[in-house]
LOVO-101550 format. One line per field, with one value per residue: residue number from 1; residue in one letter; x, y, z of N, C-alpha, C in turn. Coordinates in Angstrom, 3 decimals. Example, Ala and Ser with C-alpha at 12.3 -4.5 7.8 and 13.67 -1.06 7.14 Angstrom:
// residues 2
num	(1_2);
residuo	(A_S);
npx	(13.190_12.850);
npy	(-5.690_-2.250);
npz	(7.800_7.080);
capx	(12.300_13.670);
capy	(-4.500_-1.060);
capz	(7.800_7.140);
cpx	(13.200_12.900);
cpy	(-3.300_0.030);
cpz	(7.800_7.870);
This chain:
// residues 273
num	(1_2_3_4_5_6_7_8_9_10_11_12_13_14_15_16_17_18_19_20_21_22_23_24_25_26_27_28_29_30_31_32_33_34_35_36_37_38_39_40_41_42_43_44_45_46_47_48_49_50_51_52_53_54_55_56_57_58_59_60_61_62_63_64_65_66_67_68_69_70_71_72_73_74_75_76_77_78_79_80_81_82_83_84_85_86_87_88_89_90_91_92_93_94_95_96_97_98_99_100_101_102_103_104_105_106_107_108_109_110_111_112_113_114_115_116_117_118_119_120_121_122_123_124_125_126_127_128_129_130_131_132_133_134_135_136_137_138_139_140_141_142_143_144_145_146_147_148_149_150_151_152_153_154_155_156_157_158_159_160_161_162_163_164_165_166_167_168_169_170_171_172_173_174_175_176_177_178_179_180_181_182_183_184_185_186_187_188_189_190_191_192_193_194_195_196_197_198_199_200_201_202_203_204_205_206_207_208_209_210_211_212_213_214_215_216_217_218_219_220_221_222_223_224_225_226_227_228_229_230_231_232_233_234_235_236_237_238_239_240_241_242_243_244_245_246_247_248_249_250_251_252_253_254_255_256_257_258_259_260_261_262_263_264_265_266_267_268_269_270_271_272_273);
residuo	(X_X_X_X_X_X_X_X_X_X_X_X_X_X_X_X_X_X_X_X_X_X_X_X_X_X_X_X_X_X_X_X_X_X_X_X_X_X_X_X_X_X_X_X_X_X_X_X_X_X_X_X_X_X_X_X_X_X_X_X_X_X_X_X_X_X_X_X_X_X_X_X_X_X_X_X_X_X_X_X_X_X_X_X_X_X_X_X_X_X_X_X_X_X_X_X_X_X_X_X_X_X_X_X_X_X_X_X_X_X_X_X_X_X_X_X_X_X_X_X_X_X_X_X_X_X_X_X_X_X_X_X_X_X_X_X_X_X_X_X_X_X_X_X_X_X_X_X_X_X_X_X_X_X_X_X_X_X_X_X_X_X_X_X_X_X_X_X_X_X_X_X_X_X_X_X_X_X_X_X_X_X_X_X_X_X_X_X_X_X_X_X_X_X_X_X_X_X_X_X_X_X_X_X_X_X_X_X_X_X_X_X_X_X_X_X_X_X_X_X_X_X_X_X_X_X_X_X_X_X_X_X_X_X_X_X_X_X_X_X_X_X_X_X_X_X_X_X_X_X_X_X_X_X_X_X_X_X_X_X_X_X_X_X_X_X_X_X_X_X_X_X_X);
npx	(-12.535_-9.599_-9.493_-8.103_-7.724_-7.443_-4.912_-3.028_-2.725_-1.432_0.864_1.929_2.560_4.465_6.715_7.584_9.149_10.526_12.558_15.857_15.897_17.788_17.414_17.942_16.949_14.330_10.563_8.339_5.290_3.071_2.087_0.924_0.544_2.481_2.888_4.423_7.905_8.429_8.326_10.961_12.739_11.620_12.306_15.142_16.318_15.253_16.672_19.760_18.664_17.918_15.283_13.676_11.635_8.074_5.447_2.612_-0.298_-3.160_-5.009_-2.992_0.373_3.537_6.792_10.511_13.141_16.571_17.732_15.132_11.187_8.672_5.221_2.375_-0.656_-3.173_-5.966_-8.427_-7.914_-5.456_-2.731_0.400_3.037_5.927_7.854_10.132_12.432_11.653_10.703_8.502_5.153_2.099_-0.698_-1.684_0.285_1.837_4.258_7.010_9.677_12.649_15.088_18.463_19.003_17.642_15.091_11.932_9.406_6.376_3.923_0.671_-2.200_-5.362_-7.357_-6.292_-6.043_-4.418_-1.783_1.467_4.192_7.347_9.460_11.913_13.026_10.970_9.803_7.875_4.880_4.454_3.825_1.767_0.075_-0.439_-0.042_-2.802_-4.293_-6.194_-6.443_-5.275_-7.827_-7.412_-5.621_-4.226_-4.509_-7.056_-10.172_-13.466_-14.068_-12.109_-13.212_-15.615_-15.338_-13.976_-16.258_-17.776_-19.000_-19.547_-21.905_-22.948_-23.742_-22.927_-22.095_-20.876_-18.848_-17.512_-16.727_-14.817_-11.540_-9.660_-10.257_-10.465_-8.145_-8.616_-11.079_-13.475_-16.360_-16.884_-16.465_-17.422_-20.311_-20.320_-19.625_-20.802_-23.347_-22.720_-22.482_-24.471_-25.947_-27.660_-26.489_-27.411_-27.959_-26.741_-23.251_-22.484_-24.658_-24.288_-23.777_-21.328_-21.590_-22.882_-20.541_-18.504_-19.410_-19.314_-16.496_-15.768_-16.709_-15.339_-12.661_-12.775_-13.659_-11.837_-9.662_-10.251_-10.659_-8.452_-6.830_-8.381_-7.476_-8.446_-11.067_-12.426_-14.039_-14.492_-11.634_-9.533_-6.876_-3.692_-0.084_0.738_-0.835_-2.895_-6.283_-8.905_-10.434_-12.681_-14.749_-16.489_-17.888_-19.052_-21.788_-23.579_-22.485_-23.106_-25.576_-27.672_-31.470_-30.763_-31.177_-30.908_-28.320_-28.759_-31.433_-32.722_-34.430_-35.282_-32.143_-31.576_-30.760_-29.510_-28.607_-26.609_-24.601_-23.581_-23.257_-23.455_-25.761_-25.877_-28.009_-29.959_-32.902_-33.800_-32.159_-30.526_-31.465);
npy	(-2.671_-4.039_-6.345_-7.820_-10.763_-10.611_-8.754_-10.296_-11.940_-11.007_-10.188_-12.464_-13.280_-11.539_-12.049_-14.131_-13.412_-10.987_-10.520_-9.811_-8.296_-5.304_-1.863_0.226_2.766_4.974_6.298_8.040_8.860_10.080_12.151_12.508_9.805_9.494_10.061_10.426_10.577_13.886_13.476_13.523_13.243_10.909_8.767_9.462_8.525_5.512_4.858_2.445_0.651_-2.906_-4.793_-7.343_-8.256_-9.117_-7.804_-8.010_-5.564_-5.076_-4.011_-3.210_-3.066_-4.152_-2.847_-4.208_-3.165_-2.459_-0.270_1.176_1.025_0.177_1.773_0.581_1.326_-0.387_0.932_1.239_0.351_-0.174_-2.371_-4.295_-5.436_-7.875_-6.710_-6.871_-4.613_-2.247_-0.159_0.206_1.188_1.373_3.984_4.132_2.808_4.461_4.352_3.203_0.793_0.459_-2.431_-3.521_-5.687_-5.800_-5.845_-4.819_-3.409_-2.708_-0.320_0.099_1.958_2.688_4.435_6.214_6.073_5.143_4.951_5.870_5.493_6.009_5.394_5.045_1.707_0.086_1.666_2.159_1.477_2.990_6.020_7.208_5.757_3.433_3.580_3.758_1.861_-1.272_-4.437_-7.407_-9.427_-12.175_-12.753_-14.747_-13.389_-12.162_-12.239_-13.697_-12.632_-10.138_-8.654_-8.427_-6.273_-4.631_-3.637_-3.249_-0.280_0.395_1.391_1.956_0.040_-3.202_-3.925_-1.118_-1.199_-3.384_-2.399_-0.536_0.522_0.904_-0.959_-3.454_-4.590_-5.092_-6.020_-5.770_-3.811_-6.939_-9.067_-8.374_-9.109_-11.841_-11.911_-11.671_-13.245_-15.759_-15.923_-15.242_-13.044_-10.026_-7.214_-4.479_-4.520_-3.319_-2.788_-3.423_-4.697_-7.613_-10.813_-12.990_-15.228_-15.279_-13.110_-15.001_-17.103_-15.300_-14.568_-17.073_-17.307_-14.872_-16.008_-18.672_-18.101_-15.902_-16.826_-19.158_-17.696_-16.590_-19.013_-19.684_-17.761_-15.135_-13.224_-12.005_-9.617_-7.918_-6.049_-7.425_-8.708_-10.944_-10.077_-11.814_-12.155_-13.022_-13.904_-14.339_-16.876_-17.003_-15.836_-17.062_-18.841_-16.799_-16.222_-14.273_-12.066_-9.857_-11.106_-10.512_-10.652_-13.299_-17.152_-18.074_-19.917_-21.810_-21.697_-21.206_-18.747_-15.353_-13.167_-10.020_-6.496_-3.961_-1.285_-0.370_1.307_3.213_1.586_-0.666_-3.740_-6.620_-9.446_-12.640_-12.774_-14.656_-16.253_-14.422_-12.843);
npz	(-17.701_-16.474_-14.013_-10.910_-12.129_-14.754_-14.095_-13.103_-15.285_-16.912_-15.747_-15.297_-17.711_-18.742_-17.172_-18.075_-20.401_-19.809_-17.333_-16.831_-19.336_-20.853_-20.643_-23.503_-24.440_-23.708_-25.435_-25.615_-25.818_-25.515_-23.106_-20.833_-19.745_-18.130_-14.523_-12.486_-12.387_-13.739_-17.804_-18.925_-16.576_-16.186_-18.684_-18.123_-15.901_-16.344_-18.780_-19.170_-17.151_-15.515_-15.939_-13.453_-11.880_-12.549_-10.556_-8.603_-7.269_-6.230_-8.947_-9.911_-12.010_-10.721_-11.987_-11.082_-11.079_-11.804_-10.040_-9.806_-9.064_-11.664_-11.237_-13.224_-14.500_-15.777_-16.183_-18.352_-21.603_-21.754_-22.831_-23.087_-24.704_-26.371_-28.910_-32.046_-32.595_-34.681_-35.485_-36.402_-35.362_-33.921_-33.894_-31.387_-30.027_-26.984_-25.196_-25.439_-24.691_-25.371_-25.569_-25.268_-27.052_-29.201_-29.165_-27.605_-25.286_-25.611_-25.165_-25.185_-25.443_-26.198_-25.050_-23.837_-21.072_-19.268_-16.626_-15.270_-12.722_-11.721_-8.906_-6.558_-5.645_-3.671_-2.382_-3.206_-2.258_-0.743_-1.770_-3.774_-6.061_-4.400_-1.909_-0.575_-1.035_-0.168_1.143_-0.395_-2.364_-2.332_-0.157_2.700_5.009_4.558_6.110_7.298_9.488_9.777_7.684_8.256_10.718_8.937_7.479_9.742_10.141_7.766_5.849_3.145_0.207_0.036_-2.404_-2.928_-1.555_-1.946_-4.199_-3.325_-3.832_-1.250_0.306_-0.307_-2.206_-5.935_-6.537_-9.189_-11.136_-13.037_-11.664_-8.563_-9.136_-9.670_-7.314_-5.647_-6.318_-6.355_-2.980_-2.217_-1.866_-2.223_-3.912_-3.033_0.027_2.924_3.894_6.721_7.625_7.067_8.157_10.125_9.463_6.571_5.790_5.761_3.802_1.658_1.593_1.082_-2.041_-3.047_-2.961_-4.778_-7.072_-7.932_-7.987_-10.375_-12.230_-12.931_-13.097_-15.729_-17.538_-17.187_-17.958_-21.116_-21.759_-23.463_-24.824_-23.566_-23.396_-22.213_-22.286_-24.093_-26.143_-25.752_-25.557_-22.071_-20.680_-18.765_-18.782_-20.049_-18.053_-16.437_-14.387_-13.707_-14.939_-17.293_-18.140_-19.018_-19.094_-19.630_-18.478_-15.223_-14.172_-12.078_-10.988_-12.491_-12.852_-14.570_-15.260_-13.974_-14.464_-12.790_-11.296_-9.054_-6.950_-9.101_-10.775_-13.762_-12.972_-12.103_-11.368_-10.034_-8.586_-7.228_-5.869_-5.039_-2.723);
capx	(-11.249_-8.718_-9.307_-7.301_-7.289_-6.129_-3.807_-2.356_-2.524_-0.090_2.058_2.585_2.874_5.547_7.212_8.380_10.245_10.967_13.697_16.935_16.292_18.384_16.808_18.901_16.235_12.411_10.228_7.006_4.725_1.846_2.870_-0.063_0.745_3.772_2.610_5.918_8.780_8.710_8.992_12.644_13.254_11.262_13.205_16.722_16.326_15.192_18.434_20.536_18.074_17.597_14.066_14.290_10.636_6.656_4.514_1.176_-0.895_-4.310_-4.931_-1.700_1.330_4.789_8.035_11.002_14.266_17.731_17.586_13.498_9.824_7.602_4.245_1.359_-2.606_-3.223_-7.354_-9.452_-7.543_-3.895_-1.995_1.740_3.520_6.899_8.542_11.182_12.689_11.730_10.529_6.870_4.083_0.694_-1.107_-2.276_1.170_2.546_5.026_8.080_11.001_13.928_16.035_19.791_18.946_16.977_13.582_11.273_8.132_5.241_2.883_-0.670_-3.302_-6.510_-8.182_-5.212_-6.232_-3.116_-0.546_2.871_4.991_8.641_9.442_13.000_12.620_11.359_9.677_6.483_3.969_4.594_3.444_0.328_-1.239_-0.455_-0.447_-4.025_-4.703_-6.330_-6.089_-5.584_-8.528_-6.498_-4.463_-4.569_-5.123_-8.319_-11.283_-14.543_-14.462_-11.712_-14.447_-16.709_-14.238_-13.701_-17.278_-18.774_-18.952_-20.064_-23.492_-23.116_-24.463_-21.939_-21.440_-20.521_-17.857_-16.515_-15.574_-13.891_-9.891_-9.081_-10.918_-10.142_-7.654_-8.720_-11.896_-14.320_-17.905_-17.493_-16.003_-18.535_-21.267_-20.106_-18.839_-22.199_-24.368_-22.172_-22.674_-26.296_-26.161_-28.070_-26.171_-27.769_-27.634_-25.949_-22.326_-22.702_-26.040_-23.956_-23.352_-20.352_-22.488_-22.602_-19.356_-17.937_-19.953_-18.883_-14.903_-15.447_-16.840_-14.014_-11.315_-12.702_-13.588_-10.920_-8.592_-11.090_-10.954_-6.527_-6.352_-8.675_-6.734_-9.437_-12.250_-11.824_-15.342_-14.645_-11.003_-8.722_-5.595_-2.201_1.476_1.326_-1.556_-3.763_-7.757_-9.418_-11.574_-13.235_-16.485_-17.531_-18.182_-20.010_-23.454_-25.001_-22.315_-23.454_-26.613_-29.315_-32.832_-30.744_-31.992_-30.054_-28.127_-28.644_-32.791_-33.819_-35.191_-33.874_-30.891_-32.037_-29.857_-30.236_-27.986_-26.178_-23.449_-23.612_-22.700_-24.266_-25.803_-26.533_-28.604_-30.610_-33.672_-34.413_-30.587_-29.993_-32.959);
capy	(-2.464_-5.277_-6.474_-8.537_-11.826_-10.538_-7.799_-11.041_-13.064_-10.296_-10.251_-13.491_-13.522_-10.477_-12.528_-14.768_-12.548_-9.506_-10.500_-9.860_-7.094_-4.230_-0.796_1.244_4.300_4.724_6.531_8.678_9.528_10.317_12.669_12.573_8.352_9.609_10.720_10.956_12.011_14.410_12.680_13.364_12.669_9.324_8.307_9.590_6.949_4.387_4.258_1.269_-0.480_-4.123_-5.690_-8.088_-9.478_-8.176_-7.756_-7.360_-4.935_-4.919_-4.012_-2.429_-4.195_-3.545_-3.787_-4.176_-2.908_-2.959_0.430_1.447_0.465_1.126_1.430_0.965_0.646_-0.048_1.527_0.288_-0.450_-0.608_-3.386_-4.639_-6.811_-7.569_-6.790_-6.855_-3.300_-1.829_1.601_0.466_1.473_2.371_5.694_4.114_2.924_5.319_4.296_1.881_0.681_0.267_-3.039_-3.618_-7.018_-5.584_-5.753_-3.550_-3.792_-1.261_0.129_0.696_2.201_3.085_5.152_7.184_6.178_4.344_5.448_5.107_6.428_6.024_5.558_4.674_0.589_-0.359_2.829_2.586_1.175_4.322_6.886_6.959_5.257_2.109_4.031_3.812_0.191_-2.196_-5.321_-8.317_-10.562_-13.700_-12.776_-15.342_-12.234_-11.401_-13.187_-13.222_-11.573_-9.308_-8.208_-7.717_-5.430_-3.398_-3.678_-2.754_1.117_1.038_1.934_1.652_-1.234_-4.304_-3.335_-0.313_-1.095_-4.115_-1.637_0.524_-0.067_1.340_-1.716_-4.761_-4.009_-5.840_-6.512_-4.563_-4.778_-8.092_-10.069_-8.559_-9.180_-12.377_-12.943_-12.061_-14.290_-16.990_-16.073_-15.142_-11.219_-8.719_-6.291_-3.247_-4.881_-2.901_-4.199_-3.492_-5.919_-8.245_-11.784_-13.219_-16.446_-15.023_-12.793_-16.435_-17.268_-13.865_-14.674_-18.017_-17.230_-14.269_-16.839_-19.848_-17.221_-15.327_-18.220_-19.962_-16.812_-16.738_-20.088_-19.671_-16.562_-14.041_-12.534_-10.949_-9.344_-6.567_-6.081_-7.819_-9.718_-10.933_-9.488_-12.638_-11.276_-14.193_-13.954_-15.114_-17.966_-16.971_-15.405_-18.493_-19.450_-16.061_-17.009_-13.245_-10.701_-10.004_-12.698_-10.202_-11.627_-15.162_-18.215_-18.084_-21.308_-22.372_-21.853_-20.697_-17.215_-14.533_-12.402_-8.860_-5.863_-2.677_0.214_-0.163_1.933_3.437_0.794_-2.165_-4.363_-8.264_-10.549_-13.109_-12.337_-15.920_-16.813_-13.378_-12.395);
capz	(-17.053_-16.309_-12.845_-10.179_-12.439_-15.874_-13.654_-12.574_-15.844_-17.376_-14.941_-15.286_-19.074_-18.564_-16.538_-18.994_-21.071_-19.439_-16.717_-17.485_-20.522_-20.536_-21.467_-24.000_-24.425_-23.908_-26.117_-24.922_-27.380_-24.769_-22.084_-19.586_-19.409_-17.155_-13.439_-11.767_-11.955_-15.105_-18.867_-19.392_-15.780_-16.280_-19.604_-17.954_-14.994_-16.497_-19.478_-18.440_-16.018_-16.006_-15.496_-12.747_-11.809_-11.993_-9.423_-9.539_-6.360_-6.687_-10.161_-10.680_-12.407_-11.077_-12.752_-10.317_-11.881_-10.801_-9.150_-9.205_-9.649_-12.218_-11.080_-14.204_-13.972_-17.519_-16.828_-19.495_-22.687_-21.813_-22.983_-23.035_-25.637_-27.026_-30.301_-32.313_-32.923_-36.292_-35.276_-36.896_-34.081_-34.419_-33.213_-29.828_-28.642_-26.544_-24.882_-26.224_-23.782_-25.799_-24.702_-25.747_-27.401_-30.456_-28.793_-27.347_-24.847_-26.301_-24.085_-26.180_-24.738_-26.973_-24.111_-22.970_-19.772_-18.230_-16.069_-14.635_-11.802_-11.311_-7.406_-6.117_-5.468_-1.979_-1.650_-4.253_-1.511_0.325_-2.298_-4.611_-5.933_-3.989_-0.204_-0.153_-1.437_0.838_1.553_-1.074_-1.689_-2.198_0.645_3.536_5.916_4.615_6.780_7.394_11.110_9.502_6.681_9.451_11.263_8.031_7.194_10.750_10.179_6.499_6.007_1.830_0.072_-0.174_-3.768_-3.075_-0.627_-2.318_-5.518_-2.836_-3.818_0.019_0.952_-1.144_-3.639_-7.090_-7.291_-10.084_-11.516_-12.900_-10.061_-7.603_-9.043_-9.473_-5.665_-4.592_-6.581_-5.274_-2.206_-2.538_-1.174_-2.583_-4.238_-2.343_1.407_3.694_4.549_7.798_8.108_7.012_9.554_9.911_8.314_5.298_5.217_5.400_2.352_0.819_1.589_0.100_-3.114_-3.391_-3.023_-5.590_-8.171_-8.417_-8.586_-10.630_-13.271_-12.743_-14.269_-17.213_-18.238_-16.953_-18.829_-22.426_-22.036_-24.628_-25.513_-22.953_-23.719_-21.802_-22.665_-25.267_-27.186_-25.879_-24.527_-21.412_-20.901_-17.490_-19.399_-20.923_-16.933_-15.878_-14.263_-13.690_-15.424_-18.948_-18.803_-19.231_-19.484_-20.221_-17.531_-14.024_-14.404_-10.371_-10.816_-14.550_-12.897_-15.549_-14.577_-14.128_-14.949_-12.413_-11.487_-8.085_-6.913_-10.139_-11.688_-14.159_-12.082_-13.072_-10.181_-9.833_-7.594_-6.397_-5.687_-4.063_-1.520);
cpx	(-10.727_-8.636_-8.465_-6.947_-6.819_-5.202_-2.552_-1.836_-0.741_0.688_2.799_3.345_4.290_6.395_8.054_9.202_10.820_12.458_14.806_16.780_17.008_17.634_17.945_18.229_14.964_11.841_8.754_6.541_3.439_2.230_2.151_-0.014_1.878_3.316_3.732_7.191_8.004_8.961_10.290_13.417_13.071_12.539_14.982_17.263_16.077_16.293_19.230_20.106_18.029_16.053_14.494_12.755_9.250_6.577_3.012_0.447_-2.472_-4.754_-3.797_-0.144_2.310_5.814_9.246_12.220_15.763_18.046_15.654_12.128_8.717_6.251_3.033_-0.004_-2.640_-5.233_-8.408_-9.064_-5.920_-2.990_-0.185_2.187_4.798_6.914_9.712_11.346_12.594_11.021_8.714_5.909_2.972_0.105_-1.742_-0.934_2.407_3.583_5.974_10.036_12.130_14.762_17.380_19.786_17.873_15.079_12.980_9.877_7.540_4.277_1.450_-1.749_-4.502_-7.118_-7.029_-5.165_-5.451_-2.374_0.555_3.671_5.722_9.040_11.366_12.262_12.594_10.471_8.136_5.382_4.162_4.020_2.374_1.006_-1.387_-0.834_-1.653_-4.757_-4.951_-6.086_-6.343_-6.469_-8.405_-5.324_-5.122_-5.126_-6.703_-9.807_-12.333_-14.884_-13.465_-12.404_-15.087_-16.447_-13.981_-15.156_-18.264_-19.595_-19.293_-21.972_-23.907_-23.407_-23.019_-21.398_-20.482_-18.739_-16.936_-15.959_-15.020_-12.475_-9.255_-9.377_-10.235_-9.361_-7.746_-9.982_-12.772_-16.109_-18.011_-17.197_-17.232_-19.692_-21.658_-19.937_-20.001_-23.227_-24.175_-22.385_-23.754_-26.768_-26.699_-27.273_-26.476_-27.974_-26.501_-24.847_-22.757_-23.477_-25.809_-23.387_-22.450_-20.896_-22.090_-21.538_-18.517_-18.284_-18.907_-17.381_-14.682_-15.248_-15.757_-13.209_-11.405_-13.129_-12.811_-9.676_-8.856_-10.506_-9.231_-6.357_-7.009_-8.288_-7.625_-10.344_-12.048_-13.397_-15.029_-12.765_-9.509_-7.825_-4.250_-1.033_1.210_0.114_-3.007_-5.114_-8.025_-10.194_-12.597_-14.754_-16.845_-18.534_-18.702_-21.321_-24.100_-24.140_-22.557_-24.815_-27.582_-30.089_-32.199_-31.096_-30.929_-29.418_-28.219_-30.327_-33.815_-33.911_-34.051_-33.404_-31.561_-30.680_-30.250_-28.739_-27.469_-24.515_-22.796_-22.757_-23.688_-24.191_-26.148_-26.619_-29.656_-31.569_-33.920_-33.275_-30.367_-31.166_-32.453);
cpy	(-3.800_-5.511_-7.381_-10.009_-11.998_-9.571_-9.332_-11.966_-12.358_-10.281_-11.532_-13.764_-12.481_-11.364_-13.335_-14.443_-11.159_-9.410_-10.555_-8.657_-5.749_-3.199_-0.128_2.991_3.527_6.179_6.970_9.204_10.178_10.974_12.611_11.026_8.747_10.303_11.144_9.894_12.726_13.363_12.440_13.168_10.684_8.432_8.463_8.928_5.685_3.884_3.498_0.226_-1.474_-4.768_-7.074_-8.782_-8.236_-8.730_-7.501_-6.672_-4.612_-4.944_-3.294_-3.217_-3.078_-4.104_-3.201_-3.932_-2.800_-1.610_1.191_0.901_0.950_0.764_1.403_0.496_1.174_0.173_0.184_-0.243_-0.859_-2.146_-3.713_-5.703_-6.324_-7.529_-6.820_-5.277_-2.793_-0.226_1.406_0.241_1.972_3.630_5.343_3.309_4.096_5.690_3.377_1.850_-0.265_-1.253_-2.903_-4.772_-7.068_-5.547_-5.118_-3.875_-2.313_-1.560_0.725_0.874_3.328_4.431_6.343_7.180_5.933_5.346_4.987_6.051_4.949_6.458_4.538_3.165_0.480_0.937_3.197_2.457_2.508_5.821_6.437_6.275_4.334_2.710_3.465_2.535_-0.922_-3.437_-6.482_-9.541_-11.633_-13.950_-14.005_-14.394_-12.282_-12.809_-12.955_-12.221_-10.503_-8.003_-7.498_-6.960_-4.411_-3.272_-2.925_-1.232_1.272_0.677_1.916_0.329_-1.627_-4.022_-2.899_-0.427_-2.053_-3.363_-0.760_-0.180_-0.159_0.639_-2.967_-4.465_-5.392_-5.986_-5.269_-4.931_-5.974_-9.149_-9.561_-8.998_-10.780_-13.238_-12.864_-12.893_-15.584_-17.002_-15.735_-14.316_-10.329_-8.099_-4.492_-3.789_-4.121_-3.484_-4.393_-4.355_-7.146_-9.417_-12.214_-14.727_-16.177_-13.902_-14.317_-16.924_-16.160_-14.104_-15.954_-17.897_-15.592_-15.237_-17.924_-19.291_-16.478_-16.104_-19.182_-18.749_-16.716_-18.220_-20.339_-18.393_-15.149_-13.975_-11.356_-10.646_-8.032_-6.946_-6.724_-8.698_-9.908_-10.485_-10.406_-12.299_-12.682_-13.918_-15.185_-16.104_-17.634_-16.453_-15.699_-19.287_-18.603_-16.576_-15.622_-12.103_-10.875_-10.852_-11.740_-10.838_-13.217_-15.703_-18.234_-19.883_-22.187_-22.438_-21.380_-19.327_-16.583_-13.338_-11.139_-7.830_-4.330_-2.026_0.019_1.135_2.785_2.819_-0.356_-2.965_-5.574_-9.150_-11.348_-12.884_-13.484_-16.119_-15.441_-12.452_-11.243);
cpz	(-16.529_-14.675_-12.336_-11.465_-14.043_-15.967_-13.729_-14.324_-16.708_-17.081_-15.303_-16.685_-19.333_-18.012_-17.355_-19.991_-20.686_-18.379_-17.368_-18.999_-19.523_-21.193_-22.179_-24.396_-24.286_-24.430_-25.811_-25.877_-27.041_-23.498_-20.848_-19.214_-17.521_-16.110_-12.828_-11.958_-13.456_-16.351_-19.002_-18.244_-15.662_-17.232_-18.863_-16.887_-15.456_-17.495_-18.744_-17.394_-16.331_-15.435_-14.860_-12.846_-12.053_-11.067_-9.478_-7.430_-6.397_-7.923_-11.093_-10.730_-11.597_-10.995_-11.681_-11.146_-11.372_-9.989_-8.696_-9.937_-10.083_-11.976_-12.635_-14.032_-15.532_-17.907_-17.882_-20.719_-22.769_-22.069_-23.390_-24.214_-25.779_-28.335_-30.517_-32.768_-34.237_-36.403_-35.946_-36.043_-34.769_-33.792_-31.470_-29.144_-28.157_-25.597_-25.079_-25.207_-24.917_-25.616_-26.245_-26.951_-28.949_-30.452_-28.105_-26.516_-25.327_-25.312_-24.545_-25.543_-25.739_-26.467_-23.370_-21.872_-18.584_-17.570_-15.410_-14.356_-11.488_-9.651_-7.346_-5.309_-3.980_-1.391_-2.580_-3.497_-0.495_-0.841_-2.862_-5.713_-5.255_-2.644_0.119_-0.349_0.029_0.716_-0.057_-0.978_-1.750_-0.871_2.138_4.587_5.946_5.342_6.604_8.591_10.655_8.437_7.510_10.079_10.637_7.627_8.255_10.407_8.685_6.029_4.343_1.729_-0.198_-1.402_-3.694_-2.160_-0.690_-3.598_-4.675_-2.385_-2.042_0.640_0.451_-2.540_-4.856_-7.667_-7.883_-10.660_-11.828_-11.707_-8.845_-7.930_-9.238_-8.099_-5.187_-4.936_-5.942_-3.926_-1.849_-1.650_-2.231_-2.749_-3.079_-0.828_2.186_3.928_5.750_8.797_7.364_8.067_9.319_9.363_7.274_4.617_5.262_3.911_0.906_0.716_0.277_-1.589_-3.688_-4.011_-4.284_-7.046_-8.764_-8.778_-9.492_-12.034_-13.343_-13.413_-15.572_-17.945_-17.821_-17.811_-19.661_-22.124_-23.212_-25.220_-24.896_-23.316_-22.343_-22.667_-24.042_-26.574_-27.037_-24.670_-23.171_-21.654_-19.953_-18.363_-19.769_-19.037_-15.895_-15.250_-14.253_-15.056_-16.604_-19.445_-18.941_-19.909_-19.593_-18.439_-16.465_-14.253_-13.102_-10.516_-11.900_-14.292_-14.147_-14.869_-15.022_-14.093_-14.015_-12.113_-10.052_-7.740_-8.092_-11.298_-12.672_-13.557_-12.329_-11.497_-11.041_-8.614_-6.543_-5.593_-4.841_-3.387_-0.948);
């Protein structure tokens, strides 16, 4: 699934061609993609809009329009591109926005898993899916004594409570397991028995990783692309996610592979005590 730093890379790549189109129809070919409003209410608002800017919210893109905003979490295989209008699509895109100008953004999603809600602009952070989204972990806000503050009262392992969206909106299995090697936490450690020592540590290696993985385009670990149809680099510069059995690159030990939070888990034992 496409976390915080190739939510962001899209955005950005959207960004460059999307302002300023006009929609002249859109085209649903997948009806469970559409959460709210209704399909033919969706399609009969959005006719005549103009795309103004993205946004990106945790792991969810959104498109700002000249009267409302479309929220999308493009899940596990969703991807965005432009074309030129020729009506030729394949069986996984299922949704196709129309513009005036002969071109068309397609909405392809392999997994059917995506979605997207239509909210009157100014008013999307107030309904679902965004309501419940916590705090951004690039955001200057987020601290270490503020961590510790949202952290006090959780009694789950650190894992578990950095994949909780209502907490830190963006980050996913590979980025944590990532932020904690860097910062050299145990996976299964209580947050809670966490010091503000090493939630300092823990903030850091958030912040120089995720900005670190935002300028090499993110991580194509399976089938990931930007709007332009172009792969990450960030998973050439993994140290635990994906290394099973290979040599810890900080102390040789080999990267072990266990089951936290029910998730795939990739540490180093020496590096994370």
């Amino acid at each position: 699934m496409p976390e915080l730093p190739e939510v962001e890379n899209v955005k950005n790549t959207l960004n460059q061609f999307l302002p300023g189109k006009v929609i002249r129809d859109v085209k649903i070919y997948w009806d469970n993609i559409i959460k709210h409003p209704g399909t033919e209410e969706f399609v009969m608002k959005l006719k005549g809009q103009t795309f103004e800017k993205v946004y990106r919210r945790g792991k969810f893109l959104i498109f700002h329009l000249s009267e409302d905003s479309l929220v999308s979490h493009l899940r596990m295989e969703g991807k965005y591109g432009l074309f030129e209008t020729d009506g030729l699509t394949d069986k996984h895109t299922h949704v196709v926005f129309e513009f005036t100008d002969g071109t068309e953004l397609r909405y392809r999603d392999v997994r059917k898993f995506g979605t997207m809600h239509l909210y009157p602009k100014g008013t999307e952070e107030s309904h679902a899916p965004l309501k419940t989204l916590g705090i951004e972990p690039l955001s200057d806000s987020l601290t270490a004594a503020l961590m510790k503050k949202l952290f006090s009262n959780r009694k789950r392992n650190i894992k578990a409570v950095l994949l909780d969206q209502t907490l830190l909106a963006g980050l996913g299995n590979i980025y944590v397991d990532e932020v904690l090697f860097q910062a050299g936490i145990h996976p299964e450690t209580p947050a809670n028995e966490l010091s503000l020592h090493r939630l300092k540590k823990l903030k850091i290696a958030i912040t120089d990783i995720l900005s670190e993985s935002v300028k090499h385009g993110g991580s194509s670990i399976r089938s990931y692309t930007n709007a332009m149809g172009e792969t990450g680099g960030f998973q050439l510069r993994l140290f635990v996610y994906g290394r099973k059995n290979e040599a810890c690159r900080i102390c040789g030990t080999e990267i072990e592979r266990l089951v936290v939070a029910g998730r795939g888990t990739h540490i180093c034992r020496s590096c994370q005590r």
